[in-house]
KEGU-282831 format. One line per field, with one value per residue (C-alpha): residue number from 1; residue in three letters; chain; x, y, z. Coordinates in nm, 4 decimals. Example, Ala and Ser with C-alpha at 12.3 -4.5 7.8 and 13.67 -1.06 7.14 Angstrom:
<sites>
nr: c(1; 2)
rest: c(ALA; SER)
kette: c(A; A)
u: c(1.2300; 1.3670)
v: c(-0.4500; -0.1060)
w: c(0.7800; 0.7140)
</sites>
This chain:
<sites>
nr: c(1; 2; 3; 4; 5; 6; 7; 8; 9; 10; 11; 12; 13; 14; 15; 16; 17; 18; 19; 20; 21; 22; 23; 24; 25; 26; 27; 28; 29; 30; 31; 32; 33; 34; 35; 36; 37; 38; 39; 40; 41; 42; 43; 44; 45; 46; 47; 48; 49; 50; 51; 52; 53; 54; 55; 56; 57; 58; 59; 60; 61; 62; 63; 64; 65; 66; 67; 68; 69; 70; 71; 72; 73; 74; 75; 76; 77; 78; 79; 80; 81; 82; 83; 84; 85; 86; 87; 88; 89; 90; 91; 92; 93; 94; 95; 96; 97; 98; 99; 100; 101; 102; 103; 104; 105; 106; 107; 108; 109; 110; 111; 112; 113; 114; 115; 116; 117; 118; 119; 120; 121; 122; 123; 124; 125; 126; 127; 128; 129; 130)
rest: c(UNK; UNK; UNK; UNK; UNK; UNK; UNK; UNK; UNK; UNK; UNK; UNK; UNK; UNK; UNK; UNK; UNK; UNK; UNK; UNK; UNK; UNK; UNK; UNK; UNK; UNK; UNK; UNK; UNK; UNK; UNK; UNK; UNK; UNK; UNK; UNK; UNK; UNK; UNK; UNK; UNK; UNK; UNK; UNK; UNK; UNK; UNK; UNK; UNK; UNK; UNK; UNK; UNK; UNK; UNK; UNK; UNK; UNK; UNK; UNK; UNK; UNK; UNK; UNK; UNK; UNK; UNK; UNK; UNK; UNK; UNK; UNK; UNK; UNK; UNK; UNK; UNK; UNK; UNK; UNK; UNK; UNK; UNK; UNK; UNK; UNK; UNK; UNK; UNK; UNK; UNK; UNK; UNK; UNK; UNK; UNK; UNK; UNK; UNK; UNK; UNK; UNK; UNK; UNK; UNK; UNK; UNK; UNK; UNK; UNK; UNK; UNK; UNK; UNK; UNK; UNK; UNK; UNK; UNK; UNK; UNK; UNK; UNK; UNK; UNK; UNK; UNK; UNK; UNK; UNK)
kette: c(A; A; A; A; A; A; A; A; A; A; A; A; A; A; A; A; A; A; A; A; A; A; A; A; A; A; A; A; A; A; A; A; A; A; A; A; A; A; A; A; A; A; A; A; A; A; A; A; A; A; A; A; A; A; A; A; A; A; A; A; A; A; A; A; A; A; A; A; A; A; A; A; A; A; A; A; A; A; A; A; A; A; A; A; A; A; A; A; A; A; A; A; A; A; A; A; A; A; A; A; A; A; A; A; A; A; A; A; A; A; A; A; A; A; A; A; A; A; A; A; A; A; A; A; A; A; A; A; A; A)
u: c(-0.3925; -0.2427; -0.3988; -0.2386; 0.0998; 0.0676; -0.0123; 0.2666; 0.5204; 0.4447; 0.4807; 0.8027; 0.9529; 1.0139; 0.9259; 0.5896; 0.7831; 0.9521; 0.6370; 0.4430; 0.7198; 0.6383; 0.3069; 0.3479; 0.5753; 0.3359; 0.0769; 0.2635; 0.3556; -0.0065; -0.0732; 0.1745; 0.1058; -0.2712; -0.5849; -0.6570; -1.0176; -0.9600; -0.6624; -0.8255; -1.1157; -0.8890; -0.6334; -0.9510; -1.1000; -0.8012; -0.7972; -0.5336; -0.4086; -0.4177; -0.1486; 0.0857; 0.0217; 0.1264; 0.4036; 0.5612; 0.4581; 0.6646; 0.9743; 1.0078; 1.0362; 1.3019; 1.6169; 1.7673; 1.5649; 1.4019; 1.7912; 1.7436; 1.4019; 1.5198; 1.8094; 1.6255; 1.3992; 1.6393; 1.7494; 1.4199; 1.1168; 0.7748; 0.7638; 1.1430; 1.1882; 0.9774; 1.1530; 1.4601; 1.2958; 1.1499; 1.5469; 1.6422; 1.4628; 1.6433; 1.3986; 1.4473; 1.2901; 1.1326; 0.9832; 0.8756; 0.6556; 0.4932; 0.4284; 0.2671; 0.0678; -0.0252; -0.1280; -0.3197; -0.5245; -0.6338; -0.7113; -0.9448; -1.1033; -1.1276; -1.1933; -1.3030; -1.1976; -1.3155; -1.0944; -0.8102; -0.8296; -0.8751; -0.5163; -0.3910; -0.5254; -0.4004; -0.0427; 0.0356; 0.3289; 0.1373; -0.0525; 0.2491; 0.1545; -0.2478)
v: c(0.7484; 0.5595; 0.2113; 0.3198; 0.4006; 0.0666; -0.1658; 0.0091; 0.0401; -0.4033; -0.4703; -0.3098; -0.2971; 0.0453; 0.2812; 0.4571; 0.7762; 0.6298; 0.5362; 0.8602; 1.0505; 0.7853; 0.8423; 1.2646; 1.2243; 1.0543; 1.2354; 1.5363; 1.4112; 1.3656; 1.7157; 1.9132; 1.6466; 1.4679; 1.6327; 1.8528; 1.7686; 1.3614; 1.4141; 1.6443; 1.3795; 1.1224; 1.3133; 1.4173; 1.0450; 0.9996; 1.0755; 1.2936; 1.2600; 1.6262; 1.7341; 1.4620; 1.5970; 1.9605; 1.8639; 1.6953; 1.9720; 2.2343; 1.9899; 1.9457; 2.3822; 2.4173; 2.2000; 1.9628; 1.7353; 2.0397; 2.1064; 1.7326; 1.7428; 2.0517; 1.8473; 1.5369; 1.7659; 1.9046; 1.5446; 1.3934; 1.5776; 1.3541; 1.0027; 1.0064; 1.2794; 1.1177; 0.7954; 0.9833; 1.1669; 0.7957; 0.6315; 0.9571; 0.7809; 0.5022; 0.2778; 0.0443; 0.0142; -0.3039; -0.1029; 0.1944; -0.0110; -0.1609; 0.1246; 0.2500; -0.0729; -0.0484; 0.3160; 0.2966; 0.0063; 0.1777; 0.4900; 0.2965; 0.1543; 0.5337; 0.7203; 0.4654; 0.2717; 0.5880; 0.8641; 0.6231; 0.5618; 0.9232; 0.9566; 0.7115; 0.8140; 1.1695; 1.0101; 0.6479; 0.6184; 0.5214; 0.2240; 0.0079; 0.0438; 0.0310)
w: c(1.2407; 1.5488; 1.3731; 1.0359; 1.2235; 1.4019; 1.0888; 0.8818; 1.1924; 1.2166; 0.8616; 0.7471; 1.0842; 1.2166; 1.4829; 1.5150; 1.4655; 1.1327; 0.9973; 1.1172; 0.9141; 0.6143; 0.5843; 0.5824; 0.3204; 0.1176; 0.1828; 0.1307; -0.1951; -0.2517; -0.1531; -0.4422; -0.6873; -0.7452; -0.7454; -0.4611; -0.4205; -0.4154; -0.1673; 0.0183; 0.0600; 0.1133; 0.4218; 0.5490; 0.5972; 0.8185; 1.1619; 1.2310; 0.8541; 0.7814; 1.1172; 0.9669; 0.6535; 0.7483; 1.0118; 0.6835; 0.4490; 0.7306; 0.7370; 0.4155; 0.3469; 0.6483; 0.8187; 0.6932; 0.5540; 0.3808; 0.2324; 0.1395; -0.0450; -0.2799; -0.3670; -0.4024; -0.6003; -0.8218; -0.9092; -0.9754; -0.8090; -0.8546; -0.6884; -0.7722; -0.5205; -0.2851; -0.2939; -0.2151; 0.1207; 0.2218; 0.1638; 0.3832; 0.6830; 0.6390; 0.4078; 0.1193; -0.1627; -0.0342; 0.2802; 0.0586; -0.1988; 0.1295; 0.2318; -0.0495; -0.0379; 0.3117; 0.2867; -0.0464; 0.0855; 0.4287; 0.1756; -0.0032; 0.2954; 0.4487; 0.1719; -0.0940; -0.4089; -0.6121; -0.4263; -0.4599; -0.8294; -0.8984; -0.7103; -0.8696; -1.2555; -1.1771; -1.0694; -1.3060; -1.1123; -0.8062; -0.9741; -0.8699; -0.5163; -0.4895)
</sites>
């Protein structure tokens, strides 16, 4: 995780803990929405995926940025929703689609081309960032 973190913290220019944060909400995301066997595969391939995974998972059901993810949620839910917890952390939409780059191409090299794609056929909206 700390070489993830580090690549995604030096491309769009933000703090470890920014990033850290980025990459639970995805794969959060991942988590409610694609198919649980592919992500499962896929957080798993990561070291230390899955405790980023659940730290974001626990944020996102309490405080304030929990508050902020139902709202989001009622507004647009699905990658729309998500979008809206990764501008909450203070990203653009620039930073965001890099970071959907970024993590989708460190997936595939974890977990493989074929976990990725099954992600990705389960959830079209992500082909924009693999």
């Amino acid at each position: 995780m700390e070489e993830l973190v580090a690549q995604l913290g030096a491309k769009i220019g933000v703090s470890p803990d920014v990033a850290t944060q980025a990459i639970g909400a995805v794969l959060a995301f991942l988590e409610r929405e694609g198919p649980a066997d592919a992500v499962s595969k896929l957080v798993d391939s990561i070291s230390g995926a899955r405790e980023v995974t659940n730290e974001a998972m626990n944020a996102q059901s309490g405080g304030f940025m929990g508050m902020l993810a139902g709202m989001v949620g009622h507004v647009g839910g699905g990658i729309a929703g998500l979008g809206g917890q990764l501008m909450a952390l203070g990203l653009d939409l620039n930073q965001i689609q890099a970071i959907g780059k970024e993590l989708f191409a460190y997936a595939e090299k974890e977990a493989g081309p074929e976990v990725v794609g099954k992600i990705v056929a389960e959830i079209p909206e992500l082909g924009q960032f693999v």
